[in-house]
C-alpha positions, 0 to 999 in steps of 0.5 A: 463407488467409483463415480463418489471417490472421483467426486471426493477427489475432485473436491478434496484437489479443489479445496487444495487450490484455493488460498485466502489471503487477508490484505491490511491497509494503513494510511498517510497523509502530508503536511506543510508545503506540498505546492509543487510536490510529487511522490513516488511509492517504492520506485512507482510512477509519481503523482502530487498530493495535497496536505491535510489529515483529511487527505489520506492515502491507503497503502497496503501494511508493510515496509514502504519507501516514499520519495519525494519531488520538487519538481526533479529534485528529490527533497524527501525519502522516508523508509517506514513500515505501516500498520493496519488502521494507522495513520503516519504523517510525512511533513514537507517542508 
């Protein structure tokens, strides 16, 4: 009897520590002149892209902040939220 109600414990303790944790992604893509241009997400480490619908970038959902560069110039900062399974556009011009 001792040795279920360990086993029921243990079970019960390990079923406590698990959490699931369900992660949606949206999407953007550039259009318009992304010659010479980086990006930088939320105050990450910077990377160039290349415009066109064809060209997406995955992104968690959620509010997000995308700077971007022209070489050091920042030419662009949007704040927007994305959403799962949509695609937003940023236009550099």
């Amino acid at each position: 009897m001792k040795r279920f109600l360990a086993m029921l414990l243990l079970v019960f303790l390990a079923g406590c520590g698990s959490k699931e944790v369900v992660v949606t992604k949206g999407y953007f893509y550039f259009s318009g002149n992304t010659k010479g241009v980086e990006i930088s997400i939320d105050k990450g480490q910077r990377f160039g892209v290349v415009a066109g619908q064809t060209n997406l970038y995955t992104i968690v959902s959620g509010s997000h902040t995308i700077d971007v560069y022209r070489g050091n110039l920042k030419i662009i900062s949007y704040t927007f939220v994305i959403h799962e399974g949509l695609a937003r556009e940023i236009v550099v011009e």
